[in-house]
N, C-alpha and C positions, 0 to 999 in steps of 0.2 A: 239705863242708869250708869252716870261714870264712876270706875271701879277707883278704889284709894289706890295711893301711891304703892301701901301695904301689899294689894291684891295684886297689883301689875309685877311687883317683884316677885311675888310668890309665882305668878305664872310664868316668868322669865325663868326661876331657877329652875320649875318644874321642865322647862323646855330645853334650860341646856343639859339638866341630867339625861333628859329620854337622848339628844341628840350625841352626850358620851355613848351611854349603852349601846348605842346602835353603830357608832366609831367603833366602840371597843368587841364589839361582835362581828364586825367585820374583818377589825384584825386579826380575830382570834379562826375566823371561819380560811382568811389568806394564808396564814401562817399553817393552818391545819393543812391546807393544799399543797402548800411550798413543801413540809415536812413529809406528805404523803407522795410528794411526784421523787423528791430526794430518796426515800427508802426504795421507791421502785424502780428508779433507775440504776441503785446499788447494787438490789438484790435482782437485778435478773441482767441478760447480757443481749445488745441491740447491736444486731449487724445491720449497717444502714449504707441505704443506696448500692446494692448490691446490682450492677450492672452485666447482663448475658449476650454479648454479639454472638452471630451465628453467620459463620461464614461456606455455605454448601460450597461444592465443586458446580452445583446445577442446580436453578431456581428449583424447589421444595418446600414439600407442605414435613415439616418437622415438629413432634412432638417432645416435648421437655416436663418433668415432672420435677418435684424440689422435694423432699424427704427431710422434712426439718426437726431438728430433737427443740420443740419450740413452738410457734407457731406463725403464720406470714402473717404482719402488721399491715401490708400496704402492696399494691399491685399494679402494676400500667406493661400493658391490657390488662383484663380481670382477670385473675388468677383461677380456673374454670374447676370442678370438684376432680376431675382427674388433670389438672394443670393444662400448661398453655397446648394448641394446637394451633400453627401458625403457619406462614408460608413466607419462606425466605428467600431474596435471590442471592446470587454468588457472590454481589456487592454489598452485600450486608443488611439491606433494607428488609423490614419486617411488617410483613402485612402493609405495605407501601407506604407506610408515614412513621415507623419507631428505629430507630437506629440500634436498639438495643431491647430487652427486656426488664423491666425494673420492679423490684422488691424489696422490700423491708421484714427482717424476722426478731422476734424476742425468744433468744435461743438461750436453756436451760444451763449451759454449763461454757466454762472459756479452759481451756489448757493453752498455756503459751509455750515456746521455746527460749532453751538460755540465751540463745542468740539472737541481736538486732545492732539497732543501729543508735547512737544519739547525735541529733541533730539541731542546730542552730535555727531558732525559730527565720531567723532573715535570709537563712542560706536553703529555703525549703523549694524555692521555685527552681531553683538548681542542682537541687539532691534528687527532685524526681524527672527533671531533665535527662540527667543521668542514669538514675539508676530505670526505672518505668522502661524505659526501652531497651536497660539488660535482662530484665525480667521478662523481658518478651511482647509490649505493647507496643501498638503501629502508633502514629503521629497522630490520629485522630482518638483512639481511645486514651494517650497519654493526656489529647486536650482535655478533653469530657472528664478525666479524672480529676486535672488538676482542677477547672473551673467549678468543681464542686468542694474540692478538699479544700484549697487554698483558703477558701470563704469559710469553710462550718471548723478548720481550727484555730483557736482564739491565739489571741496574743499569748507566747509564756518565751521562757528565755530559751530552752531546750524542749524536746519533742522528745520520748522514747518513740520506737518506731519499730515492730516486730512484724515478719509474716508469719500468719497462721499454717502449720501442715497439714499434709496433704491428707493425715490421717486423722486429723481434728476435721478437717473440711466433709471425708466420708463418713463419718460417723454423727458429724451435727448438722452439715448441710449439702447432704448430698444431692448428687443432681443429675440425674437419668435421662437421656436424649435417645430418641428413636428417629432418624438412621442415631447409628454409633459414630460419634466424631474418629477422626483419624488424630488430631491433635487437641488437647484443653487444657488452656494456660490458665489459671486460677491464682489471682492477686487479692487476698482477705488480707488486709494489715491491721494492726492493733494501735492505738495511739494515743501516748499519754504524756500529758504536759509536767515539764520538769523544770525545781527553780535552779536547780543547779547540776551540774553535769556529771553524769558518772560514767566510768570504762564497764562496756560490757563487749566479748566477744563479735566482730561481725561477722555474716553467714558466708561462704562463697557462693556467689551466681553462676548459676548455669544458664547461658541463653537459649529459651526452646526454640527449635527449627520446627515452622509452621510447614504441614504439607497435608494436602488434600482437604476435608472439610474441617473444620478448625473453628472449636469455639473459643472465646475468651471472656471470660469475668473477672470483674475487679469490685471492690468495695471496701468496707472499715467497720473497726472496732473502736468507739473513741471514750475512753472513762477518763473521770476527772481526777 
């Protein structure tokens, strides 16, 4: 039987209210996620791509453990219940295919220092030109730093830019190697985008002199 004009419009409006409600519980289910991933990123503190080369004097099976106040998000190799046990040679290569060790932690707490740097978003390929190799990194971990960092921070006008110390590093993310390196250079920065510039103290660098087995990590701290 064809239905009246009456009834076809009844069932239009009944169809576009079902199709608000289910827009508008979608927005509301989006908006619920955007607002839950924003508090979590707020309220906890993400060191990310934290990278461990391991430089023996003599190809080695070396053990590395991480002591996190936190806990490890992400791992390459698996991060094993008593940590990595791996085999290094004196060229860097690790278990014959990882150039470094990679991790990700969601660490409990940030203490920073008064002193950093602020830097001109356009002038960033040339701040860590410079500086990345007075803080003690060879040409290839300067690479592998920059073509991660360059990429994951967004456009802003200014960069605060801090290193984390060495007594925030032992106490949140410590990291235990069996042999005992002879040298570990440890680059955690913190970094936060700025619309406008302000003076803050900068640190002075001391260049570590690498000798004998020598680790190096680098990584970040990046809040908005």
């Amino acid at each position: 039987m064809k239905k009246s004009v009456k009834e076809v419009n009844k069932y239009k409006k009944k169809t576009l209210f079902r199709l608000i409600i289910k827009i508008l519980i979608i927005v509301i289910i989006c908006l619920f996620v955007i607002s839950a991933g924003l508090w979590y990123r707020s309220h906890y503190v993400f060191a990310e791509k934290p990278a461990i080369y391991l430089y023996p004097t003599e190809d080695s099976i070396i053990d590395v453990h991480l002591d996190v106040n936190g806990r490890i998000t992400k791992d390459i190799p698996a991060y094993g219940k008593d940590g990595w046990e791996v085999f290094a040679t004196k060229e860097g290569i690790i278990d014959g295919e990882y150039d470094y060790l990679f991790y990700e932690a969601r660490l409990n707490k940030l203490d920073l220092p008064e002193e950093g740097w602020i830097v001109e978003y356009n002038e960033f390929s040339n701040w860590f030109d410079i500086n990345l190799n007075k803080l003690g990194l060879n040409e290839k971990e300067s690479y592998q730093f920059k073509e991660y960092w360059l990429e994951r921070l967004s456009k802003s006008n200014y960069y605060e830019i801090k290193l984390l110390s060495k007594e925030y590093l032992d106490e949140n993310m410590a990291l235990n190697i069996n042999p005992e390196p002879d040298t570990i250079i440890r680059l955690e920065f913190y970094f936060k985008p700025l619309k406008e510039f302000k003076k803050i103290n900068e640190p002075t660098i001391v260049t570590p002199i690498r000798q004998g087995f020598t680790v190096v990590e680098w990584g970040g701290i990046l809040r908005g």
